[in-house]
KETI-20982 format. One record per residue: x, y, z of N, C-alpha, C, O in turn; chain. Coordinates in steps of 0.1 Angstrom, whole numbers. Layout:
N
n_x X&n_y Y&n_z Z&ca_x X&ca_y Y&ca_z Z&c_x X&c_y Y&c_z Z&o_x X&o_y Y&o_z Z&unit A
...
This chain:
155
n_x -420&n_y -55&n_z 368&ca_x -407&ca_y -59&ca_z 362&c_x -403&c_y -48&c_z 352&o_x -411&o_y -43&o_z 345&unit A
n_x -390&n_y -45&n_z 353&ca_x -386&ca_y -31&ca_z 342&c_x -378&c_y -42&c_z 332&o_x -378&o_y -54&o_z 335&unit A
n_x -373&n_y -38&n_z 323&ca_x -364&ca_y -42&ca_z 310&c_x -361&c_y -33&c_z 309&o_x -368&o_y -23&o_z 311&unit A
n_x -348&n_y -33&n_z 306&ca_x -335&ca_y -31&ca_z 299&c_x -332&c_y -17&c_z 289&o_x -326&o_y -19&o_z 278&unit A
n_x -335&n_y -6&n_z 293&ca_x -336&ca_y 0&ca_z 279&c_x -328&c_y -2&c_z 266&o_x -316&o_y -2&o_z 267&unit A
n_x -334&n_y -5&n_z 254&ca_x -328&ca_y -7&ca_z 242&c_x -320&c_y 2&c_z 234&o_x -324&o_y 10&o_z 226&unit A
n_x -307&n_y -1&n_z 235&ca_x -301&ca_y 11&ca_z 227&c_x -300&c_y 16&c_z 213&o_x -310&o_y 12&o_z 208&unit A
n_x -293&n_y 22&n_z 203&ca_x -294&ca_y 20&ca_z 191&c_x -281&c_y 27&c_z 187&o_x -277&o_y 34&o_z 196&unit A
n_x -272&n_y 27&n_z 175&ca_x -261&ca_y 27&ca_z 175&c_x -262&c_y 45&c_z 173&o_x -274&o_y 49&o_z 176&unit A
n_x -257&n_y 51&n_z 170&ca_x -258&ca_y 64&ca_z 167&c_x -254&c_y 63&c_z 150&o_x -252&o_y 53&o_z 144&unit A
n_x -254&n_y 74&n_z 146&ca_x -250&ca_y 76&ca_z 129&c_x -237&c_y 73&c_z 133&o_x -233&o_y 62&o_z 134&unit A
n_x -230&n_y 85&n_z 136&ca_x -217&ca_y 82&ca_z 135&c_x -211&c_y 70&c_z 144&o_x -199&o_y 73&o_z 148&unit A
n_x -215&n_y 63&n_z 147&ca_x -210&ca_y 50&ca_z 153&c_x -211&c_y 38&c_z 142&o_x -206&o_y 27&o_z 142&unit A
n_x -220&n_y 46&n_z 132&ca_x -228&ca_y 35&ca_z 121&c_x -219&c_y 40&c_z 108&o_x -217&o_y 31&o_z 100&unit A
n_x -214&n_y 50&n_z 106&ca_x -203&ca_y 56&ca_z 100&c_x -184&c_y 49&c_z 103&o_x -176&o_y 44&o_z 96&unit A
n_x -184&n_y 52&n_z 116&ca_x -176&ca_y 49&ca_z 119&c_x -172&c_y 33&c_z 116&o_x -161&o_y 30&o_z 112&unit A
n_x -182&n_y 23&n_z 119&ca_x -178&ca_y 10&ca_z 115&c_x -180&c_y 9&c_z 99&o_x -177&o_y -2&o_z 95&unit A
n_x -184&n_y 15&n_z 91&ca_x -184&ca_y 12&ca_z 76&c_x -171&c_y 17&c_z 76&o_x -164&o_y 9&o_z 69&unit A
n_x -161&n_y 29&n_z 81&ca_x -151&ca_y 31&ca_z 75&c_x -137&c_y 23&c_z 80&o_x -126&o_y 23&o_z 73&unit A
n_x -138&n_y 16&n_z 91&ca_x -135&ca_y 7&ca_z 92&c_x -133&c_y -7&c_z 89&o_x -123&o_y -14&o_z 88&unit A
n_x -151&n_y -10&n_z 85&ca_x -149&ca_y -23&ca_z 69&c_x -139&c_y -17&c_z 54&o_x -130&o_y -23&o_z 48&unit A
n_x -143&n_y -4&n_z 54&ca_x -134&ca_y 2&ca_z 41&c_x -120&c_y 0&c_z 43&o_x -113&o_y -7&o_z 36&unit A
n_x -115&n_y 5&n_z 51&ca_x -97&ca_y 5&ca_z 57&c_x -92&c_y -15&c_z 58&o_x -80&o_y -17&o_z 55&unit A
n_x -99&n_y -24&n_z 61&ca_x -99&ca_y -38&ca_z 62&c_x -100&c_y -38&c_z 46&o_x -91&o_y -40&o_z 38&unit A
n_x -109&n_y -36&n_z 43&ca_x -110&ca_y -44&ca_z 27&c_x -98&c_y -38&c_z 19&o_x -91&o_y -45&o_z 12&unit A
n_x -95&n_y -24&n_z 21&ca_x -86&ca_y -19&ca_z 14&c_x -71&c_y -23&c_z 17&o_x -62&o_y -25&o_z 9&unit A
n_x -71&n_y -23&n_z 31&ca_x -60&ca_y -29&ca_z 36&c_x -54&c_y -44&c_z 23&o_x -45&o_y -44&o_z 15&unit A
n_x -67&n_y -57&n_z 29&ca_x -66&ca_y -65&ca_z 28&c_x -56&c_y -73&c_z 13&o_x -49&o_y -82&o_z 10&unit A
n_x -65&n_y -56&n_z 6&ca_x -61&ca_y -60&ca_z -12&c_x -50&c_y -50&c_z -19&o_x -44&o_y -51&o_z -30&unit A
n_x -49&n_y -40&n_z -10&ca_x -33&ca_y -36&ca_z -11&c_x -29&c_y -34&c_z 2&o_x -37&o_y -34&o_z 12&unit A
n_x -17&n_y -31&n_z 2&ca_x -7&ca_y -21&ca_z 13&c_x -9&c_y -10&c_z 16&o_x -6&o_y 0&o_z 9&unit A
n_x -17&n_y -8&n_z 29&ca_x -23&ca_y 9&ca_z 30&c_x -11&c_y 16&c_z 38&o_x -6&o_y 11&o_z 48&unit A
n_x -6&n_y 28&n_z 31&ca_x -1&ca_y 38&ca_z 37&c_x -6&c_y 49&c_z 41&o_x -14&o_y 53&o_z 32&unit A
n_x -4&n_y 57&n_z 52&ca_x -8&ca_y 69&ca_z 52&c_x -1&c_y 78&c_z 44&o_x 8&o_y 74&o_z 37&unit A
n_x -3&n_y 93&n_z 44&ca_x -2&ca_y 101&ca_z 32&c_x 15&c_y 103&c_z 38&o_x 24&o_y 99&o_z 30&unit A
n_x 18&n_y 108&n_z 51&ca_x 31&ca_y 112&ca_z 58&c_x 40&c_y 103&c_z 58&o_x 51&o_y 107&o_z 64&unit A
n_x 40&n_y 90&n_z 52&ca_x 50&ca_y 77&ca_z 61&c_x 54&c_y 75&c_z 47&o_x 48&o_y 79&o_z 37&unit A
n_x 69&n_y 67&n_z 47&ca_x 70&ca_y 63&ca_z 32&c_x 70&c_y 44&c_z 34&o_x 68&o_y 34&o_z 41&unit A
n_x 73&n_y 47&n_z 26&ca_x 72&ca_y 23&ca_z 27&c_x 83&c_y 18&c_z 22&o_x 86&o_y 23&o_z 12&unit A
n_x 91&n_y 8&n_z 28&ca_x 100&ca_y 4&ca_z 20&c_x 95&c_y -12&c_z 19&o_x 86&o_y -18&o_z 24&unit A
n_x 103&n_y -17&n_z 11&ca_x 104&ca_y -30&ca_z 10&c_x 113&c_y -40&c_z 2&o_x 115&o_y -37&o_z -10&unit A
n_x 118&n_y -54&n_z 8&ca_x 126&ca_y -58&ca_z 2&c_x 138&c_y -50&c_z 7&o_x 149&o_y -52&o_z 3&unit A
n_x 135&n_y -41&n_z 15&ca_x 149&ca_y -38&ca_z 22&c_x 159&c_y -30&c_z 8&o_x 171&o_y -29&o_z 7&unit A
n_x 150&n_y -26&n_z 0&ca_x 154&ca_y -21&ca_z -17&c_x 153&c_y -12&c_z -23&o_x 159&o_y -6&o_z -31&unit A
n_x 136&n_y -12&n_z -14&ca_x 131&ca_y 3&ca_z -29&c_x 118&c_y 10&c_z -17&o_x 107&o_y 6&o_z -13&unit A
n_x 126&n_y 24&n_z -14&ca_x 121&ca_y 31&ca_z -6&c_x 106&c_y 37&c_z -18&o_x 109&o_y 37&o_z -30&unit A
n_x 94&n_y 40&n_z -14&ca_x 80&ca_y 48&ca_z -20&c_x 78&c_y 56&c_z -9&o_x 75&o_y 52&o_z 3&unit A
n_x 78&n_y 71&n_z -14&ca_x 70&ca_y 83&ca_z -4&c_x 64&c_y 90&c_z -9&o_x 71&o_y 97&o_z -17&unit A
n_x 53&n_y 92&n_z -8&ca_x 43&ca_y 102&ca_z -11&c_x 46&c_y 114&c_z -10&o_x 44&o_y 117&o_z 2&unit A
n_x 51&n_y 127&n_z -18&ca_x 58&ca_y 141&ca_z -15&c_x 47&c_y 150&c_z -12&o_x 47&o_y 158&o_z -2&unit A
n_x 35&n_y 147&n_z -24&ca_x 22&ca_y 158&ca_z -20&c_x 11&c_y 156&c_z -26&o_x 14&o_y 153&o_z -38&unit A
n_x -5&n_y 156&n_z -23&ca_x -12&ca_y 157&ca_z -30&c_x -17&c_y 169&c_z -30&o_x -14&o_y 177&o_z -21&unit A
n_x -25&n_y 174&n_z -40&ca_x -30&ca_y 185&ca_z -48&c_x -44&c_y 188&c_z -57&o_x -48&o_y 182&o_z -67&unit A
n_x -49&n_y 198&n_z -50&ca_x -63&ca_y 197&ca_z -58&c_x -62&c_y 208&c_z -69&o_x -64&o_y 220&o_z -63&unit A
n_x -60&n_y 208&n_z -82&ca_x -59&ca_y 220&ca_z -93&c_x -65&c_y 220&c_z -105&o_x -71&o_y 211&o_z -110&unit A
n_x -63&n_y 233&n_z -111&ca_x -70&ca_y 232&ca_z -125&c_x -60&c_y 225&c_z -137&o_x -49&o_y 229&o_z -134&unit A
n_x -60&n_y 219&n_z -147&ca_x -49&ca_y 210&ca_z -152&c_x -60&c_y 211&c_z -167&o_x -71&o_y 206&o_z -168&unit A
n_x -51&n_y 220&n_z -176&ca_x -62&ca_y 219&ca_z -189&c_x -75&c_y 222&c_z -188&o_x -83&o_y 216&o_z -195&unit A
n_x -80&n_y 234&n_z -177&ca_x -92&ca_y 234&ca_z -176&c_x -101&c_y 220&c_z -169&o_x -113&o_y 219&o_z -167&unit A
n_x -91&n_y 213&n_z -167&ca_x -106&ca_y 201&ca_z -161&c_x -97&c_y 201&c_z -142&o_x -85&o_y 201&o_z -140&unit A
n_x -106&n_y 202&n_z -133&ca_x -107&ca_y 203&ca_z -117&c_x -96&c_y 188&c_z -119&o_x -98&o_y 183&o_z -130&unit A
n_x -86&n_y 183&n_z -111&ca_x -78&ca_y 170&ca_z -111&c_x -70&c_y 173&c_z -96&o_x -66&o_y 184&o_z -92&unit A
n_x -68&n_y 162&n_z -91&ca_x -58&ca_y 157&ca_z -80&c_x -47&c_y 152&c_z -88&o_x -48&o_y 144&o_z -97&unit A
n_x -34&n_y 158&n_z -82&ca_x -21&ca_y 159&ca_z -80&c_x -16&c_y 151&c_z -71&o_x -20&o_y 151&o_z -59&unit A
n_x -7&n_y 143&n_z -76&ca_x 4&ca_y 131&ca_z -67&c_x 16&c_y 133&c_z -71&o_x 19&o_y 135&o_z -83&unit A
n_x 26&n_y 134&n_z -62&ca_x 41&ca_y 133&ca_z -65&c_x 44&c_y 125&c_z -51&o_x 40&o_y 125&o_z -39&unit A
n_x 53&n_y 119&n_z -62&ca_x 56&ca_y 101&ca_z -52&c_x 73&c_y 101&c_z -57&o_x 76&o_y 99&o_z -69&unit A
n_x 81&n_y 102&n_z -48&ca_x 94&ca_y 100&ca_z -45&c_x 99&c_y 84&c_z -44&o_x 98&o_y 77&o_z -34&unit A
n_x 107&n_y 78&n_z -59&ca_x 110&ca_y 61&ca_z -58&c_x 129&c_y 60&c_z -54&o_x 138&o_y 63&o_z -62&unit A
n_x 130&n_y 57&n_z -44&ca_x 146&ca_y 55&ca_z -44&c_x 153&c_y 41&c_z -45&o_x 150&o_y 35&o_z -35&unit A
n_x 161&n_y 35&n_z -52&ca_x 167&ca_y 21&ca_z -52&c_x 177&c_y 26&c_z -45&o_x 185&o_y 36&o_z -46&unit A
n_x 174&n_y 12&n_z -34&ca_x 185&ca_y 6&ca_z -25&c_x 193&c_y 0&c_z -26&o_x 202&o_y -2&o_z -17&unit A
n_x 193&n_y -7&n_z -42&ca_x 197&ca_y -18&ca_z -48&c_x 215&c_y -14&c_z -51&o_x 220&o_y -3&o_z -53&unit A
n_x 221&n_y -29&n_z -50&ca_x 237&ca_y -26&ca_z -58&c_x 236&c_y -25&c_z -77&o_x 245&o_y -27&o_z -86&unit A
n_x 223&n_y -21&n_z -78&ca_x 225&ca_y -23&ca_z -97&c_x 214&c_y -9&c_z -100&o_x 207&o_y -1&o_z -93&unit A
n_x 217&n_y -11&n_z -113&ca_x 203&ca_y 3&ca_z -120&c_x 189&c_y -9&c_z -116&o_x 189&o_y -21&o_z -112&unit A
n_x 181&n_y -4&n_z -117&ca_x 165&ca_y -4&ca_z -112&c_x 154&c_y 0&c_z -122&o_x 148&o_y 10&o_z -119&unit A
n_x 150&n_y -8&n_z -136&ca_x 141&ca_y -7&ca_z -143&c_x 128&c_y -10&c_z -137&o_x 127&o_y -22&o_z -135&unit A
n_x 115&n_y 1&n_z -133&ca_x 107&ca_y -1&ca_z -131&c_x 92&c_y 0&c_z -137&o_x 90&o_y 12&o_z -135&unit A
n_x 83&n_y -4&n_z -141&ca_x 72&ca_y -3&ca_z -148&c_x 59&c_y -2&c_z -137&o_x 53&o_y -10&o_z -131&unit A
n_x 58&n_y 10&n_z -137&ca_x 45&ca_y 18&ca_z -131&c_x 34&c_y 20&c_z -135&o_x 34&o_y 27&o_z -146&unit A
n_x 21&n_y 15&n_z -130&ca_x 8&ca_y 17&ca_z -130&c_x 2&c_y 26&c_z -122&o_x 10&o_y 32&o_z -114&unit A
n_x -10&n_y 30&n_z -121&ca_x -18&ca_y 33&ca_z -110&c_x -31&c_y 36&c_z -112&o_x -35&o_y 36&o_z -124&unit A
n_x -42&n_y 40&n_z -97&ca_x -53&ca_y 39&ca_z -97&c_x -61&c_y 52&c_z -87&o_x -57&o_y 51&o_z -75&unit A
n_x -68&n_y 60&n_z -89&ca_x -70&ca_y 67&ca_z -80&c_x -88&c_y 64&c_z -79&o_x -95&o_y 59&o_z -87&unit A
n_x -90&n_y 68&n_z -64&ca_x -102&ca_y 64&ca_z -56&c_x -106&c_y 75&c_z -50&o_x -95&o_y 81&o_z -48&unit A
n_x -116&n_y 81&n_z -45&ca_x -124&ca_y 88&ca_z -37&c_x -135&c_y 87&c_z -30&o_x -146&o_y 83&o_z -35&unit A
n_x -135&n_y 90&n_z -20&ca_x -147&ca_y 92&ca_z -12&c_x -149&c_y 80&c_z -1&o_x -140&o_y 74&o_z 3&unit A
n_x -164&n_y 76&n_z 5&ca_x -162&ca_y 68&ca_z 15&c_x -173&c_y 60&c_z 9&o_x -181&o_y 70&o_z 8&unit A
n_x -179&n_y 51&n_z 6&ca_x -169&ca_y 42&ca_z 3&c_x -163&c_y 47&c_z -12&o_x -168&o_y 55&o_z -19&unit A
n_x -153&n_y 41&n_z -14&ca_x -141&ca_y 48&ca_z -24&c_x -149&c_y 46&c_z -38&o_x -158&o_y 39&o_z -39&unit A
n_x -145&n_y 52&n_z -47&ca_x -152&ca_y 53&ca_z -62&c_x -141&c_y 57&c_z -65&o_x -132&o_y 64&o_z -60&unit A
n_x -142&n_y 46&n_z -80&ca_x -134&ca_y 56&ca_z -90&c_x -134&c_y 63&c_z -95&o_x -145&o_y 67&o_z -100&unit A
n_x -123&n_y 72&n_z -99&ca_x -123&ca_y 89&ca_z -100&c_x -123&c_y 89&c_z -114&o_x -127&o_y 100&o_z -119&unit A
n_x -119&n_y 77&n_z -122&ca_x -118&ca_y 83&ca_z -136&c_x -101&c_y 75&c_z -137&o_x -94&o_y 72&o_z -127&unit A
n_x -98&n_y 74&n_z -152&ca_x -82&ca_y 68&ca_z -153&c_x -73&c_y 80&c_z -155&o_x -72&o_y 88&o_z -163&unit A
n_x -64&n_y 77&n_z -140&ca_x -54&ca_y 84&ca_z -143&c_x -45&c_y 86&c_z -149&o_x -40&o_y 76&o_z -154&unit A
n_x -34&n_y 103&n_z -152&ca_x -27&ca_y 101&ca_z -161&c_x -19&c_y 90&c_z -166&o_x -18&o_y 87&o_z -177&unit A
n_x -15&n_y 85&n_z -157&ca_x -7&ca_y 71&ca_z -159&c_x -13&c_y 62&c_z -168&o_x -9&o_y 60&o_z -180&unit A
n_x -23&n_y 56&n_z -161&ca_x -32&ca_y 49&ca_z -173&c_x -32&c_y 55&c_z -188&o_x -27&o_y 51&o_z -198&unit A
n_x -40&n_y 65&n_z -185&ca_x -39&ca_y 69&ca_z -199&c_x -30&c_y 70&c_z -210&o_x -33&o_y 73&o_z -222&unit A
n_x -21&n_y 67&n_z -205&ca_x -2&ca_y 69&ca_z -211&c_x 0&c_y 51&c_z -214&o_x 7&o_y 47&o_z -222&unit A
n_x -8&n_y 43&n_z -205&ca_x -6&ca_y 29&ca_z -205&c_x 8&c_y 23&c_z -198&o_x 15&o_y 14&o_z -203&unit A
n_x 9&n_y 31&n_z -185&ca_x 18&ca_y 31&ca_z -178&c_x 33&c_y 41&c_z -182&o_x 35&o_y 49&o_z -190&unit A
n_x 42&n_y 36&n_z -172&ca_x 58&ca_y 47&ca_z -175&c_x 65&c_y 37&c_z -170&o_x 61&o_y 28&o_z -164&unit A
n_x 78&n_y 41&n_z -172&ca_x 89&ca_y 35&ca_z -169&c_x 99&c_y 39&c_z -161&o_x 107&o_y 45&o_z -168&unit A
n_x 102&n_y 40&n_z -149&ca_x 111&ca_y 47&ca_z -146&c_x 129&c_y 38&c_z -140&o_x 131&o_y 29&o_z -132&unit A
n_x 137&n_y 45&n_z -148&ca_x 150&ca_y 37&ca_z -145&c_x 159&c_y 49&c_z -135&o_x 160&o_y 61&o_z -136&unit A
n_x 165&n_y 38&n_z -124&ca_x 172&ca_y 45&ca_z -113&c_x 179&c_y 38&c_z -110&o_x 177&o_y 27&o_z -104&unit A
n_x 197&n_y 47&n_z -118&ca_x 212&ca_y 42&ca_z -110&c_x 209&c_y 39&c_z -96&o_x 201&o_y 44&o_z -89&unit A
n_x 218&n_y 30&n_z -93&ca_x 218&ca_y 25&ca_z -79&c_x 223&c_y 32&c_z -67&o_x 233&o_y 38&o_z -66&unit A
n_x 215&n_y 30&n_z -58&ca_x 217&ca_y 40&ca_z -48&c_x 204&c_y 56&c_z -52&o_x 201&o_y 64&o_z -43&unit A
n_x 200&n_y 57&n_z -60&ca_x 192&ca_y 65&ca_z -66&c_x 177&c_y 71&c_z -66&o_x 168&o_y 63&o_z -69&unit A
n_x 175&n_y 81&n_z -64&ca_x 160&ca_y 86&ca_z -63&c_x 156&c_y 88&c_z -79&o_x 162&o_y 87&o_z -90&unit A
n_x 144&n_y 90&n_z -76&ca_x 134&ca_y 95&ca_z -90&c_x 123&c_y 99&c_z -84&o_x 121&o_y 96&o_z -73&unit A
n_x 114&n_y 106&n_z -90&ca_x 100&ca_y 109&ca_z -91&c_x 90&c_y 106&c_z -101&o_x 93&o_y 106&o_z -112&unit A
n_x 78&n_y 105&n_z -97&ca_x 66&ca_y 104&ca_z -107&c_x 52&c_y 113&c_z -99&o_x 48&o_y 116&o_z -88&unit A
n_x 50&n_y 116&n_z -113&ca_x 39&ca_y 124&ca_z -112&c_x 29&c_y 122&c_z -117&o_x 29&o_y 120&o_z -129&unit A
n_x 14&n_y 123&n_z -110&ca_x 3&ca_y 117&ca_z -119&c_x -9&c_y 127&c_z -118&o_x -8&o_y 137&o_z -111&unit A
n_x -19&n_y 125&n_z -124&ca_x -33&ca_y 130&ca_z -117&c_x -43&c_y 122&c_z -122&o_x -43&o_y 113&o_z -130&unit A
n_x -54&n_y 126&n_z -115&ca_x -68&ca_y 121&ca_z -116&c_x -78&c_y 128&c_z -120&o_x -76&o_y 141&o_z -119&unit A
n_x -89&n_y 125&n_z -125&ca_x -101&ca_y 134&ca_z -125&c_x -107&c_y 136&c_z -113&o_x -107&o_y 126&o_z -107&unit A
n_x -112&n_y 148&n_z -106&ca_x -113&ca_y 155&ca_z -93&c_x -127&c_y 162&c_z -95&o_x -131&o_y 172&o_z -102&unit A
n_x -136&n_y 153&n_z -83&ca_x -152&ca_y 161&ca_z -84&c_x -150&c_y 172&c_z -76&o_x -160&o_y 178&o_z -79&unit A
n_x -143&n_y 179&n_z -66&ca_x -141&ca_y 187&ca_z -56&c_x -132&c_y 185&c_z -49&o_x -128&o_y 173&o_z -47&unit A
n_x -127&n_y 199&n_z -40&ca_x -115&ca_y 199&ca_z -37&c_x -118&c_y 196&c_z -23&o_x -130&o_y 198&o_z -20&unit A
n_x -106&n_y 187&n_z -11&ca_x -113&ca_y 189&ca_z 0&c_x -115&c_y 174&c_z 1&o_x -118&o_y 172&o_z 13&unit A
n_x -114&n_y 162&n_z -7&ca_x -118&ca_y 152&ca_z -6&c_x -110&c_y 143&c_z 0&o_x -99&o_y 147&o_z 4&unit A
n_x -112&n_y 128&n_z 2&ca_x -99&ca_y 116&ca_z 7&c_x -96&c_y 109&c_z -4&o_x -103&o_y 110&o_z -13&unit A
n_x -86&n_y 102&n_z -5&ca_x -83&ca_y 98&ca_z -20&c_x -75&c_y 88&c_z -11&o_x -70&o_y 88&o_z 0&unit A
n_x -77&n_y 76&n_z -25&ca_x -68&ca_y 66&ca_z -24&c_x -60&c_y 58&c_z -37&o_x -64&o_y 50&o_z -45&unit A
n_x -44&n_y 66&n_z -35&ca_x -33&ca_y 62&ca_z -48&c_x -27&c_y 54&c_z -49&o_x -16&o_y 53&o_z -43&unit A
n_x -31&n_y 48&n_z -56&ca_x -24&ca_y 31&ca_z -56&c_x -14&c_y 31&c_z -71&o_x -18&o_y 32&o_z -83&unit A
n_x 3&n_y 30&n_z -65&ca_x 8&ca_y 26&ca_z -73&c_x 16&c_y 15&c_z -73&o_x 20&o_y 8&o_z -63&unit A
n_x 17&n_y 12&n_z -86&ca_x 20&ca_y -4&ca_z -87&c_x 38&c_y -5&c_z -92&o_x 42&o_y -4&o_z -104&unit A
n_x 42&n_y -6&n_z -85&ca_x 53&ca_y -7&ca_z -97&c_x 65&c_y -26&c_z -98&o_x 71&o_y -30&o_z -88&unit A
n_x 64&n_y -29&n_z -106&ca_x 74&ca_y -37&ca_z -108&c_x 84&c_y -36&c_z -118&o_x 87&o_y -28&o_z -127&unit A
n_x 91&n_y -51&n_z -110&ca_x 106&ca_y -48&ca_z -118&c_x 114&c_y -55&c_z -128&o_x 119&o_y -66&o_z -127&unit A
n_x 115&n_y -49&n_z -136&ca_x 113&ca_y -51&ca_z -150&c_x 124&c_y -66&c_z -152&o_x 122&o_y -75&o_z -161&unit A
n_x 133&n_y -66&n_z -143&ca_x 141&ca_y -78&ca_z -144&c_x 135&c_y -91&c_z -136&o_x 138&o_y -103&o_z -139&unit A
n_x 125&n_y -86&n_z -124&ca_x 119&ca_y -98&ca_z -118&c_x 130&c_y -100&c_z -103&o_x 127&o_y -107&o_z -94&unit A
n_x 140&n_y -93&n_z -104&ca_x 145&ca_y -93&ca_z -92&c_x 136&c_y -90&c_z -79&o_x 137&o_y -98&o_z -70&unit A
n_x 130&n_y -81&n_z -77&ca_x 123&ca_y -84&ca_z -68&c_x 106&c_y -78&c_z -72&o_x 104&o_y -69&o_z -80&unit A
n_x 97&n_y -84&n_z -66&ca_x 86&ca_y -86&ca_z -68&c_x 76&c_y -74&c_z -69&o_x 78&o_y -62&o_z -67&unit A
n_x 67&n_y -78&n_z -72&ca_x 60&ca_y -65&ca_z -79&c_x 52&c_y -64&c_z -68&o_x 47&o_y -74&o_z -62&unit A
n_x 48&n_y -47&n_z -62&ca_x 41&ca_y -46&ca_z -51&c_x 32&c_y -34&c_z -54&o_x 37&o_y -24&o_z -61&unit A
n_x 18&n_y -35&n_z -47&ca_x 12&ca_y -23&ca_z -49&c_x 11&c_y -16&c_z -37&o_x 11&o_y -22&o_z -26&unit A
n_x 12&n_y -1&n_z -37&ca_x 14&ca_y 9&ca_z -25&c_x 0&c_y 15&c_z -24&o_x -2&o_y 20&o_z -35&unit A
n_x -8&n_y 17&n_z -18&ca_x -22&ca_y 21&ca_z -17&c_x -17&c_y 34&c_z -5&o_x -15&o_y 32&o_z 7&unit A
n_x -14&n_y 52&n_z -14&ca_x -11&ca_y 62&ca_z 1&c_x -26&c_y 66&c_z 7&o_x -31&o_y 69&o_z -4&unit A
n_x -33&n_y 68&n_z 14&ca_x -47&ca_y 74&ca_z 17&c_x -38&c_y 95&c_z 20&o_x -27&o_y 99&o_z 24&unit A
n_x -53&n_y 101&n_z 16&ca_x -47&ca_y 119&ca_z 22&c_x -57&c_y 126&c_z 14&o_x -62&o_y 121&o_z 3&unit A
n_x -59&n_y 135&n_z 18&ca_x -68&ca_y 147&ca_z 17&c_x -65&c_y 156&c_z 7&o_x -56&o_y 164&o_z 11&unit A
n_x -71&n_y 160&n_z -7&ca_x -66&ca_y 173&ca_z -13&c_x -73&c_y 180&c_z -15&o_x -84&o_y 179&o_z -20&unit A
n_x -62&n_y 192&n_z -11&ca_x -72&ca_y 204&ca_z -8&c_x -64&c_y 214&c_z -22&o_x -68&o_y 225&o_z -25&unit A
């Protein structure tokens, strides 16, 4: 009588489903964007990711974010922004970013209007996956406060 040979998963098959639990869990607890796409929502307030960046900033190694906010809205648009940066697989925190450290920003945009924000992180090496979660709500409560999670590579 023969049996079955027993197979065994390979690394990267064993890889591949942990980063898959990571992308689900991260999903689940924000809105995952890729680095290229922008997100709208509420049909109001366009978020795009312009670029990330791996540089020297005061002498300390940091990742660079520039994130493009436009209101869709018929009025000005007071927003109060947070954020969080993550690295690696499974994700770690990198340290508080500028933002935090400022204890958030404010950004106000006439209607119909763009703005930008710019942040960074503490950065162990260049080359890495990052995950930028910005939070922004609105200051009047018109529409609801949402977190943007972009995933991307800075090199």
């Amino acid at each position: 009588m023969t049996t079955a040979p027993v197979r065994r998963f390979a690394p990267w098959t064993a890889l591949a489903l942990v980063v898959l639990l990571i992308v689900v869990v991260l999903g689940a607890r924000f809105l995952l964007v890729p680095a290229d796409r922008p997100f709208e929502y509420g049909g109001e307030v366009r978020v795009q990711l312009l670029s990330i960046d791996h540089e020297t900033v005061g002498g300390d190694e940091r990742v660079t974010w520039k994130v493009s906010v436009v209101n869709g809205t018929d009025g000005p648009l007071d927003l109060r922004l947070s954020s969080t940066c993550r690295h690696a697989v499974p994700p770690l925190e990198s340290g508080p970013s500028a933002l935090a450290e400022r204890g958030g920003a404010t950004l106000s945009l006439p209607e119909h209007q763009g703005g930008g924000v710019a942040d960074s992180c503490p950065s162990p090496e260049s080359g890495r996956w990052w995950a930028y979660s910005l939070t922004l709500e609105d200051g009047s409560g018109d529409i609801a406060p949402r977190t943007v999670t972009f995933m991307g590579r800075a090199h």
